[in-house]
MIKOLDO-610109 format. One record per residue (C-alpha): x, y, z. Coordinates in steps of 0.5 Angstrom, whole numbers, plus 500, padded with zeros to 3 digits. Example, Ala and Ser with C-alpha at 12.3 -4.5 7.8 and 13.67 -1.06 7.14 Angstrom:
BEGIN
@xx: 525&yy: 491&zz: 516
@xx: 527&yy: 498&zz: 514
END
This chain:
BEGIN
@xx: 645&yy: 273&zz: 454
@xx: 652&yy: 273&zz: 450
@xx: 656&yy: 279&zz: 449
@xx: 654&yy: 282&zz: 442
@xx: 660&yy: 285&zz: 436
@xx: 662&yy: 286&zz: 429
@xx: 665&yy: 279&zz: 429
@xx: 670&yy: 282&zz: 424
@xx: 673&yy: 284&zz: 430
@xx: 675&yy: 278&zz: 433
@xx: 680&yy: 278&zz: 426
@xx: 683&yy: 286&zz: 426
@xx: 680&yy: 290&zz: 432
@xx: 679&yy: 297&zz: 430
@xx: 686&yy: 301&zz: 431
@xx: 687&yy: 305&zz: 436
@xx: 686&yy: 312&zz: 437
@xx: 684&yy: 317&zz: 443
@xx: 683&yy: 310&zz: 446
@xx: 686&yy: 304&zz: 446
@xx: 681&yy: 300&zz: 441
@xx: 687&yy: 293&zz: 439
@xx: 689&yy: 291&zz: 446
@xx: 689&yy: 290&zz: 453
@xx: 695&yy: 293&zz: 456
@xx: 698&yy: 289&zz: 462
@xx: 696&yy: 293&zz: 468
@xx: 688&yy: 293&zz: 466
@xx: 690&yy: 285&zz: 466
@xx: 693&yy: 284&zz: 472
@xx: 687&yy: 289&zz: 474
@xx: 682&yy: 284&zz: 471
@xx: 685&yy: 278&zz: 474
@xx: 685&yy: 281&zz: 481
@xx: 677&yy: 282&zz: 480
@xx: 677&yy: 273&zz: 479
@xx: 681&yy: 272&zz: 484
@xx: 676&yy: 276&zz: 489
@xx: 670&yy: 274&zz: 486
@xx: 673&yy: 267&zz: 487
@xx: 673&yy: 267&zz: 495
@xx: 665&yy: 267&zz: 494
@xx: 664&yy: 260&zz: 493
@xx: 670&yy: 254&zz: 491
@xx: 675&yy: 258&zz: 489
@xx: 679&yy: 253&zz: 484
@xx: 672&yy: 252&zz: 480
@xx: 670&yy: 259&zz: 479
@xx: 678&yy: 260&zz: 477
@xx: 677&yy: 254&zz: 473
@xx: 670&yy: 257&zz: 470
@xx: 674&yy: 263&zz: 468
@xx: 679&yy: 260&zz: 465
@xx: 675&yy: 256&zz: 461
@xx: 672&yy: 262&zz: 457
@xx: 679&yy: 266&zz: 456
@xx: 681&yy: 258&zz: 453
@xx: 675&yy: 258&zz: 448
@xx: 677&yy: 266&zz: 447
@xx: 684&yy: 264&zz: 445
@xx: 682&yy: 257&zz: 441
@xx: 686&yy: 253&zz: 447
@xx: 682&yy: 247&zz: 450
@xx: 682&yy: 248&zz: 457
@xx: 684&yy: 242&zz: 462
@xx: 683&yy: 243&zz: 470
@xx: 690&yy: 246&zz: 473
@xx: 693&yy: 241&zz: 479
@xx: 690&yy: 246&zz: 485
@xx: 687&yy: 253&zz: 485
@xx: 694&yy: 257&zz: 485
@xx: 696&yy: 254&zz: 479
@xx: 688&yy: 255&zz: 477
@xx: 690&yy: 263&zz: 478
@xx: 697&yy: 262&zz: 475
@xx: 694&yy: 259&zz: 468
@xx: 688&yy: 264&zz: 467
@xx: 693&yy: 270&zz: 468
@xx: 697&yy: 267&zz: 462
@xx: 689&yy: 265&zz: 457
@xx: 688&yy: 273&zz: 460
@xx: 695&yy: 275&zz: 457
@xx: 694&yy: 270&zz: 451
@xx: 687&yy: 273&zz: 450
@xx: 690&yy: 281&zz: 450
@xx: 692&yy: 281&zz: 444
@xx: 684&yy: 282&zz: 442
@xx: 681&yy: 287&zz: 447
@xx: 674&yy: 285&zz: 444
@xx: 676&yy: 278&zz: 444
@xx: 678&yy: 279&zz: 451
@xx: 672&yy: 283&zz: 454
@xx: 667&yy: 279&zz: 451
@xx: 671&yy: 272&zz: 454
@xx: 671&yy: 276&zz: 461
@xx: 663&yy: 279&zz: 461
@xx: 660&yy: 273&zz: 459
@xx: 664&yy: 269&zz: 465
@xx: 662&yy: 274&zz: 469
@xx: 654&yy: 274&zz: 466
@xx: 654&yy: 265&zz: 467
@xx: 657&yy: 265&zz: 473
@xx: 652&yy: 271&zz: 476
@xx: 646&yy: 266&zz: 473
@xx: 649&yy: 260&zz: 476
@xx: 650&yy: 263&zz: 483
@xx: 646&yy: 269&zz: 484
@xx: 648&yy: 270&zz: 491
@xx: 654&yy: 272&zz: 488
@xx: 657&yy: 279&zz: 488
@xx: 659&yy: 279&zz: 480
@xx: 662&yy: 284&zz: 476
@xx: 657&yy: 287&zz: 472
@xx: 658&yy: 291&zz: 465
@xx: 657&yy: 299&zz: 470
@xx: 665&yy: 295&zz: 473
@xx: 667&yy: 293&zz: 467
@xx: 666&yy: 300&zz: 463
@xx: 669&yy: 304&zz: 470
@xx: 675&yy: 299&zz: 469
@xx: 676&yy: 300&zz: 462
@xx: 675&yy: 307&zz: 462
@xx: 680&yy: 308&zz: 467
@xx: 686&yy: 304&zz: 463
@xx: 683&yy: 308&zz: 457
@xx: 680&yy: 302&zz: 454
@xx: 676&yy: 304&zz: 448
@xx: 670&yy: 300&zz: 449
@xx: 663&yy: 300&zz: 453
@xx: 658&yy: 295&zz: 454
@xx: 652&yy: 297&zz: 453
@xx: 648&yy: 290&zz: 455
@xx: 647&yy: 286&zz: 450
@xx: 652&yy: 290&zz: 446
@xx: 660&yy: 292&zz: 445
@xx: 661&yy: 299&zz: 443
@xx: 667&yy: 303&zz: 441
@xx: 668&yy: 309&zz: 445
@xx: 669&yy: 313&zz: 440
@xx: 663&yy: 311&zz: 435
@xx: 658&yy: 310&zz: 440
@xx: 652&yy: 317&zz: 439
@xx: 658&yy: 322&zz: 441
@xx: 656&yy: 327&zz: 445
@xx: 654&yy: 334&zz: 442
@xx: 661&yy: 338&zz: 442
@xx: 661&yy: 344&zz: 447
@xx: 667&yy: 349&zz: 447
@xx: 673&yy: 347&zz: 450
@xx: 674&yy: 354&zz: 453
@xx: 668&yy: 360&zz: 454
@xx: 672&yy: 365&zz: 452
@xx: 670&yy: 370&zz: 457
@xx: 669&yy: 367&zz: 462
@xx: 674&yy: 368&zz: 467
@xx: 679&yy: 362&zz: 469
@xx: 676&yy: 359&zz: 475
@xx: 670&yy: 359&zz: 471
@xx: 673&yy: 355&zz: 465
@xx: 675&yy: 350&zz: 470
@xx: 669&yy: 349&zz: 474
@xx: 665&yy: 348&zz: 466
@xx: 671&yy: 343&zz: 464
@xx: 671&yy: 339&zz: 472
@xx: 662&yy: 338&zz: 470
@xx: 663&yy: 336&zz: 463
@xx: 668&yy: 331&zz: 465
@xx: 663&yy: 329&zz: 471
@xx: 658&yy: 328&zz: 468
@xx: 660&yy: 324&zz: 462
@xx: 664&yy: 319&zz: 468
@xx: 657&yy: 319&zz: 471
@xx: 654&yy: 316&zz: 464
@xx: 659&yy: 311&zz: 463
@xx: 658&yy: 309&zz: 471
@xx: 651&yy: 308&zz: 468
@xx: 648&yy: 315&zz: 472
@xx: 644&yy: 318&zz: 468
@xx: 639&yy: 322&zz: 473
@xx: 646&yy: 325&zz: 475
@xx: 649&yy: 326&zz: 469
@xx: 643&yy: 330&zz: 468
@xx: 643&yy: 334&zz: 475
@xx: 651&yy: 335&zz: 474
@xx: 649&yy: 338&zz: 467
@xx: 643&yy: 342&zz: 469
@xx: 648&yy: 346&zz: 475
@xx: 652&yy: 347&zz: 470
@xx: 647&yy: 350&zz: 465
@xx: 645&yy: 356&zz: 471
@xx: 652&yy: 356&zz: 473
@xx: 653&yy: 358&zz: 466
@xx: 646&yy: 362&zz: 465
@xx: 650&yy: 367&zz: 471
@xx: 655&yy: 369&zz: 465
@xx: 649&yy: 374&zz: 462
@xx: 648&yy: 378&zz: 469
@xx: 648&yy: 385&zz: 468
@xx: 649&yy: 384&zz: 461
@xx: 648&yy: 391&zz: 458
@xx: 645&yy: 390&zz: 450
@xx: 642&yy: 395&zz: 445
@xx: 635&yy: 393&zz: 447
@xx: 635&yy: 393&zz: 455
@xx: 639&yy: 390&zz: 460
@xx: 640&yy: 384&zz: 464
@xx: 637&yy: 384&zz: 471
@xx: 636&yy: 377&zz: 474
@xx: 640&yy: 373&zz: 479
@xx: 638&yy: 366&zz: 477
@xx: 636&yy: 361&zz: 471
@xx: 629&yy: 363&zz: 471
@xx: 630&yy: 371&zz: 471
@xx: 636&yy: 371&zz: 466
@xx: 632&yy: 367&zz: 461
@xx: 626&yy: 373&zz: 462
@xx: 630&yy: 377&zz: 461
@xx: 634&yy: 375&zz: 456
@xx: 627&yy: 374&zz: 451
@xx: 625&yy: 380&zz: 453
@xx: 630&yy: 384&zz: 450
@xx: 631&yy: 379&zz: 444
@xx: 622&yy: 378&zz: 442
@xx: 621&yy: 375&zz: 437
@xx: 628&yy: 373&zz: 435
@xx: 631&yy: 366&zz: 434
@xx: 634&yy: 367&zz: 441
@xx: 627&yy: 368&zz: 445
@xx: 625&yy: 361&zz: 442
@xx: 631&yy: 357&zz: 443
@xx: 631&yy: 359&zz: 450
@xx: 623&yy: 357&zz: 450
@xx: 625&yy: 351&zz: 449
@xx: 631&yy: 351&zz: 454
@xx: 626&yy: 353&zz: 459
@xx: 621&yy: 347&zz: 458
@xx: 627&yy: 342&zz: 458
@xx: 629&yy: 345&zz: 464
@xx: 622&yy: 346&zz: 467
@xx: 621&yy: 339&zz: 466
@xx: 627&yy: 337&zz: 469
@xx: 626&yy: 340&zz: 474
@xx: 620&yy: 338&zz: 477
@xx: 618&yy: 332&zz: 481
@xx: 612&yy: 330&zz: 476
@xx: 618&yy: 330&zz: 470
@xx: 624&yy: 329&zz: 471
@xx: 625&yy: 329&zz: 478
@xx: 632&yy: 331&zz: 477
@xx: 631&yy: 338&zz: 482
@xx: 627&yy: 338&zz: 487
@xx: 627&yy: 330&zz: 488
@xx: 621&yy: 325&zz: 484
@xx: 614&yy: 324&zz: 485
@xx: 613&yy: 317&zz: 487
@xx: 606&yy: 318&zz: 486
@xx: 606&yy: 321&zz: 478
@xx: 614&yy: 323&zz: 477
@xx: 618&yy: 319&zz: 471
@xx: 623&yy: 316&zz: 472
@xx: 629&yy: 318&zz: 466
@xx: 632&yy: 311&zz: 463
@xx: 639&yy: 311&zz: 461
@xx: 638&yy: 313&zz: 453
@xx: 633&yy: 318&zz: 456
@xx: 639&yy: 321&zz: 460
@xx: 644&yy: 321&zz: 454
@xx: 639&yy: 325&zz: 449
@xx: 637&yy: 330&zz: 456
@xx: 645&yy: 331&zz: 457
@xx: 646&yy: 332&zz: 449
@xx: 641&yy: 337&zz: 449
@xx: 643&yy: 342&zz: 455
@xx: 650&yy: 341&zz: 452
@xx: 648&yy: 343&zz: 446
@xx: 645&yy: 350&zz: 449
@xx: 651&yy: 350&zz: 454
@xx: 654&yy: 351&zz: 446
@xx: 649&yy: 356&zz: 444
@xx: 649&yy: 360&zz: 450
@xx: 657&yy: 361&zz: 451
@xx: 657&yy: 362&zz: 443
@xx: 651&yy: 369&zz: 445
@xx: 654&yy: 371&zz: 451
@xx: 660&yy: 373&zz: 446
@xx: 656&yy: 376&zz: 440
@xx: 652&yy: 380&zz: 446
@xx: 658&yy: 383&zz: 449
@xx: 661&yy: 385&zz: 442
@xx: 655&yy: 388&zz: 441
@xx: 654&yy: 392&zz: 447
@xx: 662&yy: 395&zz: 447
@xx: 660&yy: 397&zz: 439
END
């Protein structure tokens, strides 16, 4: 299926912002046309060029004449890839349903496929993602519930190991993991739970070691309050997960009964445990603030 977009696209591009949204830097092109030419040694390398360059010629409004060998093949795509650039949609679109035709036609050819382009885009900071059959803004795409930047009492290494997983676990989502993106966030939810050991309040003392434990006596002291029934539900979400007739993101799956989690399910999971990352940081500071008054 042809890749879909806001037409409006093909005449203004969306503008850049954190991400390059309006065209194709010079290095990811370059880049790109190196995955043809690899892609090209499967089979008669002048006709899968040419195949390639009859899209990026629809792309810029050229009628495509075949080159007079396969090296001025490669030369003349690269000059339709440049051409094409100047629209980074226009320019994806050309290069994915390229890449979806000829995969159709040669099936037993290794092909770049949407997770390859999107590890491509994201590593030139390009600021778009397919999503079969869809192309996305990055940045308009269901953002990822924002967690803070910085835990502010934990202490530097920690700070570092929450920024590494987070980054991680949005690269896996990208690269179209979600079942790691999930585990990635869950590690980091008990590392995270680790901050609340020891932690003495008005109302008792936190003496766990581990997620389970901290989140008991973490509700124990905090009965009845909105906290306890948060963490029952992060103790759900994270039983779920955890167990091989859930999500199987633990303790390995259940092949019999397990479930397997689907991309869009993995994003909401990941959303979710981000959003009590949040909250957690957020009540790890009002409880050591009230425990010192």
């Amino acid at each position: 299926m042809p890749l879909r977009f806001n037409d409006a696209w093909r005449f203004k591009p969306p503008v850049d912002g954190e991400f390059r949204n309006e065209r194709i830097p010079e290095g990811a092109v370059d880049a790109f046309h190196s995955l043809i030419v690899k892609t090209a040694t499967q089979g008669n390398k002048q006709e899968i060029l040419e195949h390639f360059k009859a899209h990026f010629c629809a792309a810029v409004g050229r009628e495509h004449v075949w080159s007079s060998n396969s090296s001025w093949a490669a030369s003349d795509l690269r000059d339709c890839m440049v051409e094409a650039s100047e629209n980074a949609p226009v320019f994806l679109e050309a290069f994915f349903d390229a890449c979806e035709t000829l995969r159709q036609r040669n099936p037993q050819y290794v092909v770049p496929d949407a997770i390859w382009i999107n590890k491509m885009c994201l590593k030139h900071q390009i600021g778009y993602e397919i999503r079969p059959p869809d192309l996305v803004l990055r940045d308009a795409h269901l953002p990822l519930v924002c967690v803070p930047e910085r835990p502010p009492t934990l202490a530097e290494r920690a700070v570092e190991v929450y920024r590494a997983s987070l980054q991680r676990s949005e690269e896996l989502l990208t690269e179209g993991k979600g079942r790691e993106a999930v585990q990635e966030l869950l590690w980091l939810l008990e590392t995270v739970s680790t901050a609340f050991r020891g932690l003495e309040t008005r109302y008792g003392r936190v003496e766990g070691k581990y997620f389970n434990q901290i989140v008991r006596d973490l509700r124990r002291i905090n009965s009845g309050t909105a906290l306890d029934r948060i963490l029952d539900w992060m103790d759900s979400l994270y039983g779920y997960l955890s167990s091989p007739t859930g999500g199987g993101v633990r303790h390995g799956l259940d092949l019999r009964e397990g479930i397997i989690i689907s991309l869009n399910e993995a994003r909401l999971f990941c959303n979710l445990i981000r959003s009590y990352l949040g909250f957690l940081l957020d009540e790890h500071k009002r409880l050591t603030a009230d425990s010192n008054c």
